[in-house]
N, C-alpha and C positions, 0 to 999 in steps of 0.2 A: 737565699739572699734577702737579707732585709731594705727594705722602701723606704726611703728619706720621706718623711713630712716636713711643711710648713705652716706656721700659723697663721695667715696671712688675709691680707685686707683689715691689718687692724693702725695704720699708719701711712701719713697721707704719701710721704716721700722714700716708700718699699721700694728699693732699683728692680726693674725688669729680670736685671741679672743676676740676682738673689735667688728669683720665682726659678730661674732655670736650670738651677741645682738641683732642684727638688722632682719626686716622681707626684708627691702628691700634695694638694695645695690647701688645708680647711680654713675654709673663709668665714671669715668673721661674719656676722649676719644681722647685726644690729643690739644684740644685746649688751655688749660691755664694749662694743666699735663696728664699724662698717653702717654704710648705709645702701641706697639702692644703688647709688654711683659707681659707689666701691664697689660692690659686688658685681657688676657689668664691666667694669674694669678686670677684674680680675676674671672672671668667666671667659669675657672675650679671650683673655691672653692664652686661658687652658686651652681654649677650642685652637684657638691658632697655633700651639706648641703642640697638644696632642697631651699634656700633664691633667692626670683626674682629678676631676671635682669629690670635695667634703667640704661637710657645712663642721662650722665653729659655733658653735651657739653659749649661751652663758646665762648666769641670774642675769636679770633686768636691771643691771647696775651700771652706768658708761659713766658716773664722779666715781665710782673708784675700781672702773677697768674691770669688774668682775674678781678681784683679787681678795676679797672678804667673802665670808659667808653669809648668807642673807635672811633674814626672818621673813620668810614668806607663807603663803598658804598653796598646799599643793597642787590645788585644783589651776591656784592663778599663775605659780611654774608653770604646769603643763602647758597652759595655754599659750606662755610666753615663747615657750619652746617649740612649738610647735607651729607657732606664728614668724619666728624667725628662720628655721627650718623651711617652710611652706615660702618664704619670702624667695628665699635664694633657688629651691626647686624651679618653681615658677621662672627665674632668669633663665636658670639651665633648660630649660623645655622651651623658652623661646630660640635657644641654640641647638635645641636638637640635639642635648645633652642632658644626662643623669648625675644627680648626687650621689656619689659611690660610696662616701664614706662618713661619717661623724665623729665628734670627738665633741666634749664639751670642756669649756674653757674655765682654767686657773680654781679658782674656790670648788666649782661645781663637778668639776674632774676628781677633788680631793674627796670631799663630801659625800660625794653618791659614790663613791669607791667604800667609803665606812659606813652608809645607812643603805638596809636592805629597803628599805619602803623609800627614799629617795631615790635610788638606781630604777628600783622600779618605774617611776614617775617619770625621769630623765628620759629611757631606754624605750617606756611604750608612747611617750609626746613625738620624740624623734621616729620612731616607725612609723605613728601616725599620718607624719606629710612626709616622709621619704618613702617608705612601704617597708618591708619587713628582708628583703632581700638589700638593703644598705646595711652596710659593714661596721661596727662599731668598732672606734679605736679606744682604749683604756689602758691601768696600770696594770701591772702584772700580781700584785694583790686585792684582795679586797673584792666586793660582791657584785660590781657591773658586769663580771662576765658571767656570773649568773642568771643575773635580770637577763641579759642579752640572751642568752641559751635557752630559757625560759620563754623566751619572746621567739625563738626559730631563728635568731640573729646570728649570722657570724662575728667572731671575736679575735679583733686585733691586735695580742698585747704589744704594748709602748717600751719604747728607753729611749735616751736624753743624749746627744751627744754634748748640749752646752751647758747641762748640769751635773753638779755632783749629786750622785745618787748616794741611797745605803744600799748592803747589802742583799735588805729582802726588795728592792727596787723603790722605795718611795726616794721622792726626792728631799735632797737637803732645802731646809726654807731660804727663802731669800733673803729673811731679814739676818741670818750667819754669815760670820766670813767665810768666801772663798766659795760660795752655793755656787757661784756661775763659772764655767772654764770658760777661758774669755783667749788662751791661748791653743791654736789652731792645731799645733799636732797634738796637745795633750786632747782636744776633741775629738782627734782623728782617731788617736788611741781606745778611747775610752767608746767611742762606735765601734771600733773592731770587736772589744776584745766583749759587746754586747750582740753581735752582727747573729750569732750564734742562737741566740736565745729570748729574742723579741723579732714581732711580723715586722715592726716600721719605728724608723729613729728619727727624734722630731728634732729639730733646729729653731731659735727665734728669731724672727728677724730686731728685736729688740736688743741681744747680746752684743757689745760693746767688738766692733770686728767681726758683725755676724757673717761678713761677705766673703772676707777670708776663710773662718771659720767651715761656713758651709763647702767650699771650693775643696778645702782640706777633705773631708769628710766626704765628700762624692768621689776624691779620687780612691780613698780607703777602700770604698764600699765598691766604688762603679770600676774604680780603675781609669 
């Protein structure tokens, strides 16, 4: 059975009732949204529901959301990464809780999925402050489950319940018509008939009806 993710803590007015579709929550952590507020916000709510903590982390971009690719130098990714990662550990350890999982956000998901020396960089910044027994979430192509395999890491692969995919699993971009399923059973549909063949189905809470959407989609899955 595959785990609902959400990407969450990246928006001030996420309803509670969103968060509680989901088995797993990766929060934002300050690179492309979230601050420490948010991120104690959302912590607290896991520890109080019993939903696992993952860190969301991104290039160092919050004017354009992480949603570009970015000219950076690797040494000062890693460090970004690692420092937003280490941010949100830190909350969870004052709860007496663990970052379970990672998953990195929009451009850097894409990116380090096609560059073997950027996966790398991604995969060993995030071990760095989670440790090496956090679970990397990724796409089902491309070289981050390598880096991650290479690193002793376990590997999540991903699919979309509120986008249109292709075939080999990338997603359709957003700047195309039609990239987002914005209607609820054809979500539900298209999480089924992936339930199969990926560990964990993400949801956004940005998709237009993401609350129906999700609701849809947890009864497919959870029943």
């Amino acid at each position: 059975m595959s785990l609902m993710n959400l990407d969450a803590g990246e928006y001030d007015d996420e309803p509670e009732e969103l968060w509680a579709m989901f088995d797993i929550l990766n929060i934002a952590c300050g690179g492309h949204a979230g601050d420490a507020a948010s991120m104690e916000r959302v912590v607290r709510w896991c520890v109080a529901s019993g939903c696992t903590i993952g860190a969301h982390p991104s290039y160092p971009d919050r004017a354009g959301f992480g949603r570009k690719t970015m000219a950076i130098a690797p040494a000062a990714l890693a460090a970004s990464l690692t420092e937003q990662c280490a941010a949100l550990a830190a909350i969870a350890r004052r709860h007496d809780r663990t970052v379970a999982y990672v998953k990195p956000h929009g451009a850097l998901y894409h990116d380090a999925a096609a560059d073997p020396e950027l996966a790398r960089t991604v995969v060993n910044a995030a071990a760095d402050a989670l440790g090496d027994r956090v679970i990397f979430i990724g796409p089902p192509y491309g070289v981050l489950r390598t880096a991650a395999a290479a690193r002793g890491m376990r590997f999540a692969v991903e699919g979309f319940a509120d986008r249109r995919m292709r075939p080999d699993g990338r997603l359709v971009p957003r700047t195309e018509p039609g990239a987002l399923l914005t209607d609820p059973a054809a979500a539900a549909a298209q999480a089924t008939a992936l339930a199969d063949h990926v560990d964990v189905i993400c949801c956004h809470a940005d998709t237009p009806g993401a609350l129906a959407i999700a609701g849809a989609v947890h009864g497919a899955l959870h029943g």
